[in-house]
C-alpha positions in Angstrom: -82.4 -27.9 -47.7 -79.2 -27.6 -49.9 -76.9 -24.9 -47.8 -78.6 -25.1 -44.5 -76.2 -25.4 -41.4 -76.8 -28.6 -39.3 -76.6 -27.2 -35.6 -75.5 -29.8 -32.9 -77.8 -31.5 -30.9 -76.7 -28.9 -27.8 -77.1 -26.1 -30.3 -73.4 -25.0 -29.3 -70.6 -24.7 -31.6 -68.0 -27.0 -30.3 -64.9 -25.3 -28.6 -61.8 -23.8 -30.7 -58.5 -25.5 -30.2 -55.9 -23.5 -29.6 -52.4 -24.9 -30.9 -49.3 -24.2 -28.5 -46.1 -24.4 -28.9 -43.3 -26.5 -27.3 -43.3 -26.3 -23.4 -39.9 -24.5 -22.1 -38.2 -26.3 -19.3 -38.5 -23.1 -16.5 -36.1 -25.3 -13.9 -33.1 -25.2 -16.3 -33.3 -21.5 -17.1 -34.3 -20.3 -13.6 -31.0 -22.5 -12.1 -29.1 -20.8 -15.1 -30.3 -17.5 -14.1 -29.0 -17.9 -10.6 -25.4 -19.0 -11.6 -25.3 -16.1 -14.0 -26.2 -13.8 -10.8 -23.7 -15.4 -8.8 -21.0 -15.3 -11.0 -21.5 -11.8 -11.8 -21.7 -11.0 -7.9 -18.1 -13.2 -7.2 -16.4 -10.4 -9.9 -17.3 -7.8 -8.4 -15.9 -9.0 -5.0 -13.2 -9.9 -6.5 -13.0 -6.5 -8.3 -13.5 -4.7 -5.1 -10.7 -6.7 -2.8 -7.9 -6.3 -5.7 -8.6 -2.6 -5.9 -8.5 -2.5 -1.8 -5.2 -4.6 -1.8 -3.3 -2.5 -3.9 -4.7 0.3 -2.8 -1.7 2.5 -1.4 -2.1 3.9 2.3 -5.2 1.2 3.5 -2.3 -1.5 4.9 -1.2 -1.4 8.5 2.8 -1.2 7.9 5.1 -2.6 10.6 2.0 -2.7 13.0 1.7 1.1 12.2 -1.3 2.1 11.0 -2.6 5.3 8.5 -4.8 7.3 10.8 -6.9 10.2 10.0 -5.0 12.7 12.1 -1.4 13.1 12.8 -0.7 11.7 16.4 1.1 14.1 19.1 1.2 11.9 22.2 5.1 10.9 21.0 6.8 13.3 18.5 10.5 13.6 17.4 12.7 13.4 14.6 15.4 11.7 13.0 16.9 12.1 9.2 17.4 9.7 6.9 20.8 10.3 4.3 21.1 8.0 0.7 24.7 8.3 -1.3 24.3 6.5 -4.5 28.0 6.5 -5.5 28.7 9.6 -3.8 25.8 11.1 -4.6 22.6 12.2 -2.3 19.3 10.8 -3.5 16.2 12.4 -3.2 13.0 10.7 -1.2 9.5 11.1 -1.4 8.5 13.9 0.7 5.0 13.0 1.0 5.9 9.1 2.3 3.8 8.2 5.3 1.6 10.7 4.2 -1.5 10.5 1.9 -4.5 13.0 1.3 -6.8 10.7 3.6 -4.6 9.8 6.7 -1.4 9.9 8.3 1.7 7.1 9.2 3.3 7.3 12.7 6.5 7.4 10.7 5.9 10.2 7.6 7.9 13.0 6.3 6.6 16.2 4.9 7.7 18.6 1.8 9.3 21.5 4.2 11.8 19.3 6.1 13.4 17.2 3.4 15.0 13.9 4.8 13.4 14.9 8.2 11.2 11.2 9.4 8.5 12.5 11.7 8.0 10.3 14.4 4.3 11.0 15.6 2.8 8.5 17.3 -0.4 7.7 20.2 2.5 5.4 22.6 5.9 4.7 23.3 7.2 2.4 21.1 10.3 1.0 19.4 10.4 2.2 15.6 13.4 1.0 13.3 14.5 2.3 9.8 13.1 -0.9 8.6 9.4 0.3 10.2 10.1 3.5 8.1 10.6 1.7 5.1 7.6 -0.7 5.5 5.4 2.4 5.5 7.0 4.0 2.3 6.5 0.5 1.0 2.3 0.8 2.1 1.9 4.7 1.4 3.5 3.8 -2.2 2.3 1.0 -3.0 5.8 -0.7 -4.1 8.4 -2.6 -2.7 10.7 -0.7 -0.6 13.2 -3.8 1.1 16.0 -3.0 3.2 18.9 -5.0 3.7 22.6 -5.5 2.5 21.5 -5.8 -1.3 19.0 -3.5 -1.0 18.1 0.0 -0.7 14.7 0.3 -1.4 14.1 0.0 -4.8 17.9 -0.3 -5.4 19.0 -3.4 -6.1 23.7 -3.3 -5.4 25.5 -5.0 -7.9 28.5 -7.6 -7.3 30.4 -5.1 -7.0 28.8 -2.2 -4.7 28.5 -2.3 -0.5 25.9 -0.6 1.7 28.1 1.3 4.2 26.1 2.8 6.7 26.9 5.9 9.4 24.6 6.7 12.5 25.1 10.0 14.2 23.2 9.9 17.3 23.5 13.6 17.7 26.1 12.7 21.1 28.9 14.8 19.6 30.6 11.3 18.3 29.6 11.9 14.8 28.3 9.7 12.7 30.1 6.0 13.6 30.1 3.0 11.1 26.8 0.5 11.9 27.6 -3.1 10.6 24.8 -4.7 11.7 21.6 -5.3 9.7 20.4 -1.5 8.7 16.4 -2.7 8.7 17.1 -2.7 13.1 18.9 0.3 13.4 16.6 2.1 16.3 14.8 5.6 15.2 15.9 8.5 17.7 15.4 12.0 18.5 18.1 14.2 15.7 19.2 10.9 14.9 21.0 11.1 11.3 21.0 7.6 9.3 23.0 7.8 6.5 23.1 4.4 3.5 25.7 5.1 1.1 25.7 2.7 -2.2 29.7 2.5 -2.5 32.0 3.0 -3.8 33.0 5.5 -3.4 32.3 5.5 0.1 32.0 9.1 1.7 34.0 9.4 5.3 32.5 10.8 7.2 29.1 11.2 5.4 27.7 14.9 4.7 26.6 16.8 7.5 23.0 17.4 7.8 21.0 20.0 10.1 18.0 19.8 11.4 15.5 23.2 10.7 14.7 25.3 14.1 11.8 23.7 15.8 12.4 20.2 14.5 
């Protein structure tokens, strides 16, 4: 009969084919997933040791570390005087010292020049110990030598002259040797003068009651 459906012999339609597209290759992207993970993971490492390295205060300066709390066991002071050309410079009075911990060798804002010497044992400390730590709680180069004071770099034509008055009644005697070794002791006053003009003998300084 015109129009009539011819069935199969099974009397079942045959199956639907479904087209698909193109396969993707899951290796490739799954490898490429994992580098992109990796590499994202090395920045941040990265990220978080360049922030930790010049992070002021986290170094161990001199084999002196920052602790939390200001040691006792050994405590004494000695000053510190800098002439540029005859005149006195002013230094940081919170070097050593941060919000979070505490230098053996610091200084603090109500005895200006004063070095605190606080430490947990008996040992040695130089003025070139002292500047290591301003060097770590500051996070800039603080060298100490015959050219340098710090982050004053002498010219051909300036000197470092340097007085220590040991506090013997002497007064303050001429040091030629290198300034970094010069030892830390109790009312100790070092003074680095930038010359010329030299100043002789260097200002007086005096220690606050109780220090």
């Amino acid at each position: 009969m015109r129009g009539a459906k011819v069935k199969s012999k099974s009397g079942r339609r045959p199956p639907v084919k479904v087209k698909s597209g193109p396969e993707l290759p899951l290796l490739p992207i799954a490898v490429g997933g994992i580098l992109v993970v990796l590499a994202i993971v090395l920045i941040i490492i990265a990220v978080a040791n360049n922030n930790k390295a010049n992070k002021p205060g986290q170094a161990t300066a001199a084999g002196i570390p920052c602790d939390v709390g200001e040691q006792t066991q050994v405590h004494y002071h000695a000053a510190l005087q800098i002439l540029y050309q005859g005149t006195p410079v002013s230094l940081p009075n919170d070097t050593g010292r941060l919000t979070t911990c505490f230098y053996w060798l610091h200084m603090h804002a109500e005895s200006p020049g004063v070095i605190h010497i606080e430490s947990p044992r008996n040992r040695t400390f130089t003025l070139g110990d002292f500047f290591a730590v301003w060097a770590a709680s500051k996070g800039t180069p603080e060298p100490l030598d015959s050219r340098h004071v710090g982050q004053t770099t002498l010219t051909g034509d300036q000197q470092l002259v340097v007085y220590v008055d040991l506090g013997d009644g002497k007064g303050a005697q001429l040091n030629t040797g290198d300034p970094a070794k010069i030892q830390l002791k109790a009312h100790e006053v070092i003074t680095l003068e930038i010359a010329p003009p030299t100043v002789s003998p260097p200002p007086t300084f005096l220690f606050q009651a109780g220090l």
